[in-house]
N, CA and C atoms of all chains as a GROMACS GRO file, in nm:
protein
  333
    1UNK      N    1   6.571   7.216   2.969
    1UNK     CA    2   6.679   7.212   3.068
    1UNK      C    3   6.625   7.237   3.209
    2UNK      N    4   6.548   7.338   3.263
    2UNK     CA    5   6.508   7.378   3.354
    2UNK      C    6   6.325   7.263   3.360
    3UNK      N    7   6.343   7.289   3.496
    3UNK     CA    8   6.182   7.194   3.504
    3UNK      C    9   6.056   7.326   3.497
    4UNK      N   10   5.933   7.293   3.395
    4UNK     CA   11   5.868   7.385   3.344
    4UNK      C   12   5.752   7.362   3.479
    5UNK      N   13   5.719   7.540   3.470
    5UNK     CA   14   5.598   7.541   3.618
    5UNK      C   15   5.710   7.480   3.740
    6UNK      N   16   5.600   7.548   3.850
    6UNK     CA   17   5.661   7.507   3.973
    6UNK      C   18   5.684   7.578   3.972
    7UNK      N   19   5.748   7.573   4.165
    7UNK     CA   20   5.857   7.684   4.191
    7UNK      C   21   6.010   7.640   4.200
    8UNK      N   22   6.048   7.742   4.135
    8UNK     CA   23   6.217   7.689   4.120
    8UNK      C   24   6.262   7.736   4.227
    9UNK      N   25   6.405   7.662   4.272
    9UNK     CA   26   6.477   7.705   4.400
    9UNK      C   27   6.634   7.794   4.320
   10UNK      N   28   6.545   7.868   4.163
   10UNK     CA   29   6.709   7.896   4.129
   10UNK      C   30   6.652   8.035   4.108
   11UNK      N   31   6.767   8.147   4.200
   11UNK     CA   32   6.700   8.311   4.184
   11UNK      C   33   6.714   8.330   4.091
   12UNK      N   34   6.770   8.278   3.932
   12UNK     CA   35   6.807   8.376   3.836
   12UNK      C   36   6.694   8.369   3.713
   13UNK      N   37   6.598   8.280   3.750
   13UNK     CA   38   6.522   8.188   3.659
   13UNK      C   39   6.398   8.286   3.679
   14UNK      N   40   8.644   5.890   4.333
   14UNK     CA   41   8.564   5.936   4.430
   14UNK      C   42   8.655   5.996   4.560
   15UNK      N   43   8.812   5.964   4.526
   15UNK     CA   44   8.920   6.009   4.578
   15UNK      C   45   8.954   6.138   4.546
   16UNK      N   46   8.948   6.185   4.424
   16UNK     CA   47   8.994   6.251   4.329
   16UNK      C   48   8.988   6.377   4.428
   17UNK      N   49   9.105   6.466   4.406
   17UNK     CA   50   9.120   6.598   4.502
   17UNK      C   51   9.006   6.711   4.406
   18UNK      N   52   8.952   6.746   4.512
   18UNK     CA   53   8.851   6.889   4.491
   18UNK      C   54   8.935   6.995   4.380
   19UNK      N   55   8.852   7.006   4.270
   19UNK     CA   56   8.949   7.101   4.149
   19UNK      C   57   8.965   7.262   4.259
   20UNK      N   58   8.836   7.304   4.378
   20UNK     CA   59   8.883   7.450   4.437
   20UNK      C   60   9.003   7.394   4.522
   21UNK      N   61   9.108   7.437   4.488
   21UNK     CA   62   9.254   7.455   4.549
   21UNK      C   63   9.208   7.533   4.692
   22UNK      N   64   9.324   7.478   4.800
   22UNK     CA   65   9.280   7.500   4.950
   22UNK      C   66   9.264   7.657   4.970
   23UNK      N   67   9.417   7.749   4.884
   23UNK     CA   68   9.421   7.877   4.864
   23UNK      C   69   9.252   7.962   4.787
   24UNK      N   70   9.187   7.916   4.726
   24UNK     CA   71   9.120   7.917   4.642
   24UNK      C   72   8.993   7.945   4.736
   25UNK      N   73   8.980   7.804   4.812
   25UNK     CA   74   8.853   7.816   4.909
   25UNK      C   75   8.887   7.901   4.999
   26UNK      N   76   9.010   7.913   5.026
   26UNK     CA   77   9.022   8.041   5.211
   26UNK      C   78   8.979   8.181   5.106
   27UNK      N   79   8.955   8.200   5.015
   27UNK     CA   80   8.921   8.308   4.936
   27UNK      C   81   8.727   8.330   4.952
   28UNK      N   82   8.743   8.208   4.858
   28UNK     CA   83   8.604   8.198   4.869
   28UNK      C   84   8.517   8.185   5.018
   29UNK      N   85   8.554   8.080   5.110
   29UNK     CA   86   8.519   8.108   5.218
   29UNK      C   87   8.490   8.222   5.328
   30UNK      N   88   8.588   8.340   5.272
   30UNK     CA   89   8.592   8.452   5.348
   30UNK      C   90   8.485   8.549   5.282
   31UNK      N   91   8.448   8.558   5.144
   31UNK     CA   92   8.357   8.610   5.056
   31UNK      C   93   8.211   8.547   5.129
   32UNK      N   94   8.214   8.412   5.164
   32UNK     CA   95   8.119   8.344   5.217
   32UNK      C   96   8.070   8.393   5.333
   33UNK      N   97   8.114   8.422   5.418
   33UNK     CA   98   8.134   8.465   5.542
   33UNK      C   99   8.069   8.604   5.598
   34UNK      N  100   8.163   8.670   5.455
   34UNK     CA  101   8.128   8.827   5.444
   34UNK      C  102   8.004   8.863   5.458
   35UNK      N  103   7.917   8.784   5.348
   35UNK     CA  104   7.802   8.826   5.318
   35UNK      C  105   7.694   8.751   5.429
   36UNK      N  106   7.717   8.736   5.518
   36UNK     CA  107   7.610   8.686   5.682
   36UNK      C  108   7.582   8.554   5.626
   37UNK      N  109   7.614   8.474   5.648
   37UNK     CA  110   7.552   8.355   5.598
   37UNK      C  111   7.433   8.333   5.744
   38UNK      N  112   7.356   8.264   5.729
   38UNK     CA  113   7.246   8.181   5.862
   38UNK      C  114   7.239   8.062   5.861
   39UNK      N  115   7.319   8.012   5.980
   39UNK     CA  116   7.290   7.850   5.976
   39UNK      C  117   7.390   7.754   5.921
   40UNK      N  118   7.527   7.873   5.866
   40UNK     CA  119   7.588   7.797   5.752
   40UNK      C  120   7.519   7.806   5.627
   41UNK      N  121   7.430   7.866   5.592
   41UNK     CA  122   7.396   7.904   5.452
   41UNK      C  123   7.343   8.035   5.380
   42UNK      N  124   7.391   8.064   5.276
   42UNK     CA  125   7.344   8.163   5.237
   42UNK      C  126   7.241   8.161   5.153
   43UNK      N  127   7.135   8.228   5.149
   43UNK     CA  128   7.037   8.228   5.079
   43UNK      C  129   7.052   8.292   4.912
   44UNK      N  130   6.919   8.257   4.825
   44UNK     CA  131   6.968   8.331   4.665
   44UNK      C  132   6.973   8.412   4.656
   45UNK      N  133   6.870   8.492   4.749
   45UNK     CA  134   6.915   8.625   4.754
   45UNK      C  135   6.991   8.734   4.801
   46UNK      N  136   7.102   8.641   4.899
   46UNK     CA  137   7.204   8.682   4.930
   46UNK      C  138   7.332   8.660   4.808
   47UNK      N  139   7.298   8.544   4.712
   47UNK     CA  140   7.418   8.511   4.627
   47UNK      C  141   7.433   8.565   4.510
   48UNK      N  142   7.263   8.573   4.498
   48UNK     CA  143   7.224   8.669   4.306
   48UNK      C  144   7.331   8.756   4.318
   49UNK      N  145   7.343   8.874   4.414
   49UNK     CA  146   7.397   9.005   4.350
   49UNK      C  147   7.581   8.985   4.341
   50UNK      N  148   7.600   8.922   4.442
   50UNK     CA  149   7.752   8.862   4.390
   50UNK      C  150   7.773   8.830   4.296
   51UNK      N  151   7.668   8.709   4.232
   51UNK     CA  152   7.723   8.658   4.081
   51UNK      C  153   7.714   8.769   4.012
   52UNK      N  154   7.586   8.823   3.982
   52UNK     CA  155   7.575   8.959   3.925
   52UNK      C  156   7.647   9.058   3.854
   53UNK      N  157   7.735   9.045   3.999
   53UNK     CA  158   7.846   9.156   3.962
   53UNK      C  159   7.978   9.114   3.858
   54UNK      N  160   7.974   8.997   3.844
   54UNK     CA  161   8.050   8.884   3.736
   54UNK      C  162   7.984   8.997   3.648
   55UNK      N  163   7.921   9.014   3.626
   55UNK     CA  164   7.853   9.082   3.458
   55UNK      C  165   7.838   8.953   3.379
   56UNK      N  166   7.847   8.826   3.398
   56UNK     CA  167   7.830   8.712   3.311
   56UNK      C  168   7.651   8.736   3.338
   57UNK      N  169   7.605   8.665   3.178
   57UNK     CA  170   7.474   8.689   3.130
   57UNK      C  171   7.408   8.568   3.252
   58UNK      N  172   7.264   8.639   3.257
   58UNK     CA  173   7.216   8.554   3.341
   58UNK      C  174   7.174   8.408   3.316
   59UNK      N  175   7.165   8.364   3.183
   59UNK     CA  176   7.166   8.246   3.154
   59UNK      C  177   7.286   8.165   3.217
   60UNK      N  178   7.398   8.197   3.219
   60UNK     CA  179   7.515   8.183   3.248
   60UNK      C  180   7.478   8.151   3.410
   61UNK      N  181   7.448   8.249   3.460
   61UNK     CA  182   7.463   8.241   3.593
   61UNK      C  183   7.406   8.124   3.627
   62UNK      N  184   7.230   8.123   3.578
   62UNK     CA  185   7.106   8.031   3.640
   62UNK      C  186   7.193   7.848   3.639
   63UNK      N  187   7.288   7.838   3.520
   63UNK     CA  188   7.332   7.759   3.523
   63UNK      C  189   7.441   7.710   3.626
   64UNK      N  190   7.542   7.795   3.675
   64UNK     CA  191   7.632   7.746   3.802
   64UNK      C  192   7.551   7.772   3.920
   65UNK      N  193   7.443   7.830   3.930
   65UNK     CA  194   7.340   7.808   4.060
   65UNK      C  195   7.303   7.707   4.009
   66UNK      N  196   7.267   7.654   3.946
   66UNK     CA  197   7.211   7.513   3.937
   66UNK      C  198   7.299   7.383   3.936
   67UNK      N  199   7.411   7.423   3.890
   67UNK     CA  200   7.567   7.280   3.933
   67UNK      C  201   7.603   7.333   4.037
   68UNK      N  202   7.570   7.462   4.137
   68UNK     CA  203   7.627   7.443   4.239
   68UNK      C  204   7.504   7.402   4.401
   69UNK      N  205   7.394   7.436   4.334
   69UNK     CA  206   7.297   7.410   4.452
   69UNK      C  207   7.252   7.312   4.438
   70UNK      N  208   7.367   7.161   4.494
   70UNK     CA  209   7.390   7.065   4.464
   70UNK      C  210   7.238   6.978   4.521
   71UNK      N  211   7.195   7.055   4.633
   71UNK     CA  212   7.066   6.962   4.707
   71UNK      C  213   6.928   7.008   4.716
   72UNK      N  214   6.946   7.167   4.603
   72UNK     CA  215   6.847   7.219   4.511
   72UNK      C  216   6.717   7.254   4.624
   73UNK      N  217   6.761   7.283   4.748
   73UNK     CA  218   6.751   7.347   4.849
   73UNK      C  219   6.718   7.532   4.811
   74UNK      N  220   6.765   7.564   4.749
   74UNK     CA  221   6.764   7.758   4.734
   74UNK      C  222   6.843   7.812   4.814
   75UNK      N  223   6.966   7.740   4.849
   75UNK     CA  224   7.016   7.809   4.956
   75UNK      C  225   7.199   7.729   4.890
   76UNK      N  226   7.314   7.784   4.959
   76UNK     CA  227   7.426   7.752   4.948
   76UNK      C  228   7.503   7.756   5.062
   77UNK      N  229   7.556   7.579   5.075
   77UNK     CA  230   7.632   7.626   5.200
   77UNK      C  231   7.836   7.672   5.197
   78UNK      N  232   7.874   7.671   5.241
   78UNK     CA  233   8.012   7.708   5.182
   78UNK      C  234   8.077   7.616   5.075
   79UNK      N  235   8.071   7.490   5.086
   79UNK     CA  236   8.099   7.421   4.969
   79UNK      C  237   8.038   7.438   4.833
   80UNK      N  238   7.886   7.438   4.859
   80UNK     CA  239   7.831   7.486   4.741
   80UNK      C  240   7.882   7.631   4.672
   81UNK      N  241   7.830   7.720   4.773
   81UNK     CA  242   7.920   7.876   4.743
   81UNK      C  243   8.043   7.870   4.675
   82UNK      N  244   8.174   7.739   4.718
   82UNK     CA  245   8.297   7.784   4.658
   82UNK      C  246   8.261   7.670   4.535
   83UNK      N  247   8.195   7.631   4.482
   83UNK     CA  248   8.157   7.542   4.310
   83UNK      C  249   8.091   7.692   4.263
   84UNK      N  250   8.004   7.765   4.259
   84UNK     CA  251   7.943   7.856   4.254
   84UNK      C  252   8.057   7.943   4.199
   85UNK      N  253   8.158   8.008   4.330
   85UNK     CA  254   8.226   8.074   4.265
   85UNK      C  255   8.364   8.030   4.204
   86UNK      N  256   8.388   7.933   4.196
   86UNK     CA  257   8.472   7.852   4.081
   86UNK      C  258   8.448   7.879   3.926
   87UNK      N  259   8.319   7.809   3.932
   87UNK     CA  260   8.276   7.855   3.773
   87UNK      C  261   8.272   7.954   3.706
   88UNK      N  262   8.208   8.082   3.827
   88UNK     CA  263   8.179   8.222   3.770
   88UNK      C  264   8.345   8.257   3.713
   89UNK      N  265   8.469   8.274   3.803
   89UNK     CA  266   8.589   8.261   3.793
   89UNK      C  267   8.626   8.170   3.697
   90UNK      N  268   8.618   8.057   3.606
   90UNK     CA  269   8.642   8.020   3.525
   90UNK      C  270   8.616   8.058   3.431
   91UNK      N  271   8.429   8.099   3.393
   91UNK     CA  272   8.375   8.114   3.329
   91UNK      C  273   8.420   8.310   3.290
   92UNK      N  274   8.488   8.400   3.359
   92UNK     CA  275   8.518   8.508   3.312
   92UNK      C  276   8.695   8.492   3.261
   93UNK      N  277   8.752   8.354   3.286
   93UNK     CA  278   8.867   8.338   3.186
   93UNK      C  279   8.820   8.315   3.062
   94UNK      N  280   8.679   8.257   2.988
   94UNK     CA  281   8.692   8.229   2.899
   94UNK      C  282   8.663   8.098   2.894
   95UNK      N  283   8.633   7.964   2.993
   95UNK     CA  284   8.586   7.901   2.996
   95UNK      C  285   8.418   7.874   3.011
   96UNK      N  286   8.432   7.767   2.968
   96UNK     CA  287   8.248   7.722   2.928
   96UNK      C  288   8.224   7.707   3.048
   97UNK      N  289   8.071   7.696   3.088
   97UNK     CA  290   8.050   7.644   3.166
   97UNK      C  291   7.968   7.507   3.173
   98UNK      N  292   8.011   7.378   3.237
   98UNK     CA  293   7.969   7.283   3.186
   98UNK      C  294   7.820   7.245   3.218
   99UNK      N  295   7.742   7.143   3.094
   99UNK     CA  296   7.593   7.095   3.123
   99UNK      C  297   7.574   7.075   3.274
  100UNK      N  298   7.611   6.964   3.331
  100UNK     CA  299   7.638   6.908   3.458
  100UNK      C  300   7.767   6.978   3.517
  101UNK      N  301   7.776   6.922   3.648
  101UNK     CA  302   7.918   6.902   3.713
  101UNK      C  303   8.009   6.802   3.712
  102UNK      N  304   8.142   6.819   3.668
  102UNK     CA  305   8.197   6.745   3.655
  102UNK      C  306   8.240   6.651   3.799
  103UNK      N  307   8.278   6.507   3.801
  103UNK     CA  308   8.279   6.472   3.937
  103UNK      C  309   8.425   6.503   3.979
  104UNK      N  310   8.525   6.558   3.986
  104UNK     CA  311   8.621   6.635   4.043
  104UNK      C  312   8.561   6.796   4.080
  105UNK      N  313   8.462   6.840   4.029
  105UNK     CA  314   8.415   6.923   4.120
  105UNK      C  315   8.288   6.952   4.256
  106UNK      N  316   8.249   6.784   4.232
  106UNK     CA  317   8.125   6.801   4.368
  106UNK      C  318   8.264   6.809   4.446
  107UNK      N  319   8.154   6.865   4.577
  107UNK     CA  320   8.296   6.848   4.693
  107UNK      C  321   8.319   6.741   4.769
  108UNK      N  322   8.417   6.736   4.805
  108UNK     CA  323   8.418   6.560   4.912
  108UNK      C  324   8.292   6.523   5.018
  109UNK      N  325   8.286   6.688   5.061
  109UNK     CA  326   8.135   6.625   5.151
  109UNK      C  327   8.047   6.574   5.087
  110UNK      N  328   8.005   6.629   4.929
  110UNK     CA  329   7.883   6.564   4.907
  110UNK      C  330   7.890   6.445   4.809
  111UNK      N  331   7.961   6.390   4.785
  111UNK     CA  332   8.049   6.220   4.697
  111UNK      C  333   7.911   6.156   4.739
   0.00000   0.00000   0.00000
Protein backbone atom coordinates (compact mmCIF):
# COMPACT_ATOMS: atom_id res chain seq x y z
CA UNK A 1 0.00 0.00 0.00
CA UNK A 2 2.54 2.51 1.05
CA UNK A 3 5.71 3.04 -1.40
CA UNK A 4 8.69 0.91 0.22
CA UNK A 5 12.14 3.06 1.06
CA UNK A 6 12.26 6.62 0.38
CA UNK A 7 11.14 9.34 2.13
CA UNK A 8 7.53 9.50 2.77
CA UNK A 9 5.68 12.85 2.96
CA UNK A 10 3.16 10.93 5.48
CA UNK A 11 4.05 11.79 9.49
CA UNK A 12 2.36 8.73 10.70
CA UNK A 13 4.41 6.18 8.65
CA UNK B 1 -17.24 16.55 -11.53
CA UNK B 2 -20.22 18.88 -10.50
CA UNK B 3 -21.07 16.85 -7.71
CA UNK B 4 -21.34 19.12 -4.33
CA UNK B 5 -18.30 18.63 -1.84
CA UNK B 6 -19.64 15.72 0.79
CA UNK B 7 -17.80 18.65 3.79
CA UNK B 8 -21.11 20.61 4.22
CA UNK B 9 -20.42 24.59 4.22
CA UNK B 10 -21.34 24.41 8.22
CA UNK B 11 -18.86 21.59 8.46
CA UNK B 12 -15.87 23.46 6.77
CA UNK B 13 -16.47 26.97 8.86
CA UNK B 14 -15.66 24.30 11.67
CA UNK B 15 -12.94 22.81 10.23
CA UNK B 16 -11.50 25.91 8.81
CA UNK B 17 -11.36 27.64 12.13
CA UNK B 18 -9.48 24.39 13.71
CA UNK B 19 -7.27 25.16 10.57
CA UNK B 20 -6.51 28.45 11.39
CA UNK B 21 -6.07 27.78 15.05
CA UNK B 22 -3.21 25.80 14.74
CA UNK B 23 -0.79 28.75 12.65
CA UNK B 24 -0.97 27.53 9.42
CA UNK B 25 2.27 29.21 6.96
CA UNK B 26 1.56 30.13 3.64
CA UNK B 27 -1.89 28.62 3.80
CA UNK B 28 -0.52 25.36 4.94
CA UNK B 29 -0.07 23.37 7.67
CA UNK B 30 2.64 21.18 8.07
CA UNK B 31 2.56 17.10 9.48
CA UNK B 32 3.75 18.08 12.19
CA UNK B 33 1.45 20.51 12.95
CA UNK B 34 -1.55 17.94 11.93
CA UNK B 35 -0.13 14.51 13.60
CA UNK B 36 -1.14 15.63 17.09
CA UNK B 37 -4.71 16.72 16.13
CA UNK B 38 -5.45 13.49 14.46
CA UNK B 39 -3.87 11.89 17.39
CA UNK B 40 -6.07 13.05 19.66
CA UNK B 41 -8.98 11.12 17.55
CA UNK B 42 -7.37 8.13 19.56
CA UNK B 43 -8.07 6.33 16.06
CA UNK B 44 -5.08 3.72 15.55
CA UNK B 45 -2.37 5.05 13.61
CA UNK B 46 -2.79 2.86 10.74
CA UNK B 47 -6.05 4.54 10.50
CA UNK B 48 -4.70 7.80 10.58
CA UNK B 49 -1.50 7.24 7.96
CA UNK B 50 -4.38 6.41 5.74
CA UNK B 51 -6.68 9.81 5.70
CA UNK B 52 -3.20 11.67 5.59
CA UNK B 53 -2.71 9.93 2.65
CA UNK B 54 -6.53 10.53 0.87
CA UNK B 55 -6.17 13.77 2.19
CA UNK B 56 -2.58 15.03 1.15
CA UNK B 57 -4.02 15.07 -2.12
CA UNK B 58 -0.53 16.57 -3.88
CA UNK B 59 1.56 14.37 -1.43
CA UNK B 60 3.44 17.53 -0.71
CA UNK B 61 3.74 16.80 3.48
CA UNK B 62 1.88 19.58 4.07
CA UNK B 63 -2.17 20.42 4.10
CA UNK B 64 -3.81 23.24 2.84
CA UNK B 65 -7.37 24.03 4.21
CA UNK B 66 -9.14 21.93 1.76
CA UNK B 67 -6.96 19.15 2.29
CA UNK B 68 -7.17 19.70 6.25
CA UNK B 69 -11.13 19.69 5.98
CA UNK B 70 -10.95 15.79 3.82
CA UNK B 71 -8.49 15.01 6.67
CA UNK B 72 -10.84 15.96 9.20
CA UNK B 73 -13.97 14.58 7.58
CA UNK B 74 -12.75 11.13 7.71
CA UNK B 75 -11.22 11.19 11.18
CA UNK B 76 -15.06 12.41 12.12
CA UNK B 77 -16.54 9.74 10.14
CA UNK B 78 -14.26 7.29 10.93
CA UNK B 79 -15.02 7.80 15.03
CA UNK B 80 -18.94 7.25 14.00
CA UNK B 81 -18.06 3.97 13.03
CA UNK B 82 -17.36 4.38 9.53
CA UNK B 83 -14.56 2.77 7.37
CA UNK B 84 -12.26 4.54 6.05
CA UNK B 85 -12.03 4.25 2.36
CA UNK B 86 -8.86 2.59 0.06
CA UNK B 87 -8.87 5.79 -2.11
CA UNK B 88 -11.01 8.90 -2.08
CA UNK B 89 -14.08 8.86 -3.17
CA UNK B 90 -14.70 11.56 -6.07
CA UNK B 91 -17.48 13.52 -4.12
CA UNK B 92 -14.86 14.03 -1.67
CA UNK B 93 -11.73 15.65 -3.58
CA UNK B 94 -12.58 19.24 -3.26
CA UNK B 95 -13.75 21.40 -6.19
CA UNK B 96 -10.40 23.10 -6.23
CA UNK B 97 -8.61 20.09 -6.89
CA UNK B 98 -11.23 18.16 -9.78
Amino acid sequence: QYPAGGSSTNPFL
Amino acid sequence: ADAPWVVKPEEKMKFDSIFDSLGPVGGMLSGDKVKPVLLNSKLPVDILGRVWELSDLDRDGMLDRDEFSVAMYLVYRALEGEPVPMSLPPPLVPPSKR
